[in-house]
N, C-alpha and C positions, 0 to 999 in steps of 0.2 A: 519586529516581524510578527504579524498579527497571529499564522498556525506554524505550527510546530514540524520542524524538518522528521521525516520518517525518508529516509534514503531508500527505503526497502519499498519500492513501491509495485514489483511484479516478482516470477517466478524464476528459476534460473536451475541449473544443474549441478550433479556431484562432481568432484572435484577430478574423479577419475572418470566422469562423464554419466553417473546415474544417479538419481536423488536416493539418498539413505532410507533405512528402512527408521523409524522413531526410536529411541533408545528409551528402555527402560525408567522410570523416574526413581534416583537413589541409587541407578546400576553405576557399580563400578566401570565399566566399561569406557572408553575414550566417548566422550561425543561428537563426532567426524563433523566438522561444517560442512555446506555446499558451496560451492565458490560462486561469488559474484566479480568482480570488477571487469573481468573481462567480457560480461558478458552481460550486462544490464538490458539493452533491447529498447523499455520504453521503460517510462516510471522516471529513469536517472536519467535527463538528458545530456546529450554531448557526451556520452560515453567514453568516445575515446582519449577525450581530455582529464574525463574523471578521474580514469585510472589510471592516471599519471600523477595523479594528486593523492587519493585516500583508496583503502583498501576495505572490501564489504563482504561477509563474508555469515552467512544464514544457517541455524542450527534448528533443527527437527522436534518437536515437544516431545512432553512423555506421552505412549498409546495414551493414557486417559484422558490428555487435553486435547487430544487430536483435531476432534470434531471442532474444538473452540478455538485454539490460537493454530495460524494458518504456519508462523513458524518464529524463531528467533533472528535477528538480525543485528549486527554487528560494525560497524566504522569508526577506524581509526586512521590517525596522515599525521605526518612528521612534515611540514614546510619548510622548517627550520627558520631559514632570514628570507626565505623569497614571498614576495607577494602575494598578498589574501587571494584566495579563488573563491567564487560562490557559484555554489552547484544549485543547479535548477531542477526541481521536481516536480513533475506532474499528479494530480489525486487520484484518489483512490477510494472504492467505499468500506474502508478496513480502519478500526479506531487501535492505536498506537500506544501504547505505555513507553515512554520515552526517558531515560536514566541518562541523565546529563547534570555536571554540575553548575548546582543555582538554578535548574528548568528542569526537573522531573516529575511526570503530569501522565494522566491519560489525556490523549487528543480523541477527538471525537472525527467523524473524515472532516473533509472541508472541497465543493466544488471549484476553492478556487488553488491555479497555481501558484507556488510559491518555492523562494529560493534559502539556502544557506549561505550564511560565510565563514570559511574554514582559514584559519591563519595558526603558526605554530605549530604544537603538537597539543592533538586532543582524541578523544575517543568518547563513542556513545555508544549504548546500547538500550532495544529495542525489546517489544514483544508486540508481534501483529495478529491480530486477531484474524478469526474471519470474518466474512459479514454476518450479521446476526450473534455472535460468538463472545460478546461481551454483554451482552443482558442478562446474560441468567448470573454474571458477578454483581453487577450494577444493581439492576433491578428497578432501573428508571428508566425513562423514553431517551431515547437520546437526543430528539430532536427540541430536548429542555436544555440542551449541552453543547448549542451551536454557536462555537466561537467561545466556549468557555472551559478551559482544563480544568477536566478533573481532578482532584487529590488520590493519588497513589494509595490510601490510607483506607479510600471508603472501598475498596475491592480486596487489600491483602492484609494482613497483618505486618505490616514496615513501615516505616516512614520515608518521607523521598532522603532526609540528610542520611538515614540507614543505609540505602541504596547508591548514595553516589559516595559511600564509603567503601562500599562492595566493589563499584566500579572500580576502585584507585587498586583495591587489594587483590582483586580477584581477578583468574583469569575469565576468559569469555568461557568456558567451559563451564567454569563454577558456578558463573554467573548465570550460565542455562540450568544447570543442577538446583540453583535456588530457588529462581523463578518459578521452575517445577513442580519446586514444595510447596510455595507460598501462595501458586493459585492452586493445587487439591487440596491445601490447606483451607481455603475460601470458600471448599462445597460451592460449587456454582450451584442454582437452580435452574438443570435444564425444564426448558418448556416447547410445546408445540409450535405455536411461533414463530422463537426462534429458531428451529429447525426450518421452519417452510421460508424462513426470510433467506435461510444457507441456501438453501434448496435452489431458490429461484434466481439470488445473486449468481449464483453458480449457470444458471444457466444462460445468464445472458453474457456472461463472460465463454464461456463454449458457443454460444451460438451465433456466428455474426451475421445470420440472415437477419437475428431480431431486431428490429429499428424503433419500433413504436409497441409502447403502453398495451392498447388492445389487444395484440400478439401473445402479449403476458399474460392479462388475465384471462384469453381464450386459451391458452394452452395449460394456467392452471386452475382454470374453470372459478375465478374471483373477481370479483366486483373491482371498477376501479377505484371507487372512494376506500373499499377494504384493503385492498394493496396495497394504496397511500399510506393510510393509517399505518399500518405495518411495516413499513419501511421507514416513514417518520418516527415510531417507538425502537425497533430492531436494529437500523442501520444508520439513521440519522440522514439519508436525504430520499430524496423523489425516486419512483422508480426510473422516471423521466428521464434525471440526470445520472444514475446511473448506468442505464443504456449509451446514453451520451459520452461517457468519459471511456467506456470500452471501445465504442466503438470510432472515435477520435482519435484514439492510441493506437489504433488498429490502421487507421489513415494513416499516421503517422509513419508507422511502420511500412505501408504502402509507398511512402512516397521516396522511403530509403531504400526503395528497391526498385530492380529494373527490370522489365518485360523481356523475351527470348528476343523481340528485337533492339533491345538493347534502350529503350523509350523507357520513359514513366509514364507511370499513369497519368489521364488527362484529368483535370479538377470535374468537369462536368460531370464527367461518368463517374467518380469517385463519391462526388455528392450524391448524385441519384444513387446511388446504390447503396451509402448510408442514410438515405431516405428523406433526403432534404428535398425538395422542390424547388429551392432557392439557393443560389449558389453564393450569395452575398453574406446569405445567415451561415449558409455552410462554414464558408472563411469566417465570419464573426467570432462562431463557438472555437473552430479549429485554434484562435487565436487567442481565444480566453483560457482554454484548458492546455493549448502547448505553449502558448507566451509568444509565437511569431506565426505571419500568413502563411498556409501552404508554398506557397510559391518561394518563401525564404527558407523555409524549412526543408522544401526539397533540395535547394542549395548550399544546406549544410549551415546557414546561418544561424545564430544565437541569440535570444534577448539578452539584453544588456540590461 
């Protein structure tokens, strides 16, 4: 499997229905997860299959990592004797530290889809940044980092066999408590940059009129080649692709829904309106970044 499973790939709610406020780093206090399984949306596809299978389940950083890691995530599944499942996940432009044993790595994003295979009992756990939000640990482009995991070692003071000891001993709580430590431990150096790369990731995941590049840097007044640049050192792809993977998940979720008259969306108007011209390329992307055509996927079907 060429990138690295991050399950965590969208937002989701608290458990009694509102996202926590961050907990303290070092506080005594419980650190309350947000519940996922029931409620993944896009990122986890086949949802409702998932969570019949493994349970995910997302923890808040401490206020001073805020701005940097977007939050903690968490999965584990007991199969026992039944048959491997492989969970399908859609990307993201969010770089992953992943705590698994024999595979714990920073990933860097990646535009392409890719899947897990979960057999047994296992558990992994997560740290998702935000966009931009791993640079000031790194301190490299990330776009030097494509298709290639990191070592856990050059951002914190652990080593991966330290960490997938953690995992075996520690509860998910602890394991958020650690984390904690060992990136303020890491003094990130924030930068301006990386701010304006949060900045602008952010807005194109809020705004889904945004379709096209120009958009971007007319509204934050930057050059395209500067953008580029910027999103290839901060985030590790195009601003291009990622407009594209938002607003493709966004179809997505379009097409799992039904109009007051009880219809789906038609493909034509779904394209134009994430600003294809071409309905062919449309389906092309829709089918590279969810793994099946519109047309299967509004019927509920699956890659295999």
């Amino acid at each position: 499997m060429p990138q690295h499973p991050s399950f965590d790939q969208n937002e989701s709610r608290n458990i009694d229905g509102k996202r926590p406020a961050p907990g303290a780093a070092g506080s005594t206090a419980p650190r309350r997860p947000f519940f996922d399984s029931a409620e993944p949306g896009l990122g986890v596809l086949n949802p409702n299959a998932g969570r019949e299978k493994f349970r995910l389940l997302r923890y808040s950083p401490a206020p001073e990592l805020a701005d940097l890691v977007r939050h903690y995530w968490t999965v584990d599944w007991d199969l026992g004797d039944s048959a491997a499942y492989r969970q399908e996940v859609v990307p993201n432009p969010c770089v992953n530290l992943v705590i698994e044993p024999g595979r714990t790595f920073c990933f860097a994003p990646t535009p392409e889809r890719f899947s897990y295979p979960l057999s047994g009992r296992g558990k992994v756990f997560g740290v998702k940044f935000r966009p931009g939000g791993f640079y000031p640990l790194l301190r490299r482009p990330l776009s030097d980092f494509a298709g290639i995991p990191i070592p856990v070692d050059r951002i914190i003071a652990a080593e991966a066999k330290e960490l997938e000891e953690a995992l075996h001993s520690r509860t998910s709580e602890e394991l958020v408590d650690l984390l904690d430590a060992l990136l303020l431990g890491a003094a990130p150096e924030r930068d301006r940059e990386s701010e304006l790369a949060r900045e602008i990731a952010d807005r194109i995941a809020e705004d889904r009129e945004l379709t096209k590049v120009d958009a971007l840097c007319e509204a934050f007044s930057i050059e395209k080649r500067t953008l580029q640049r910027l999103f290839g050192s901060r985030i590790g792809l195009s601003p291009k692709w990622v407009i594209r993977l938002h607003r493709l998940q966004e179809a997505a979720e379009a097409l799992e829904s039904r109009g007051s008259d009880g219809a789906r969306p038609k493909l034509l108007a779904l394209s134009h309106d994430l600003g294809y011209h071409d309905q062919t390329h449309f389906i092309k992307d829709f089918k590279s970044v969810i793994g099946v055509t519109p047309e299967a996927y509004a019927l509920g079907a699956r890659s295999r």
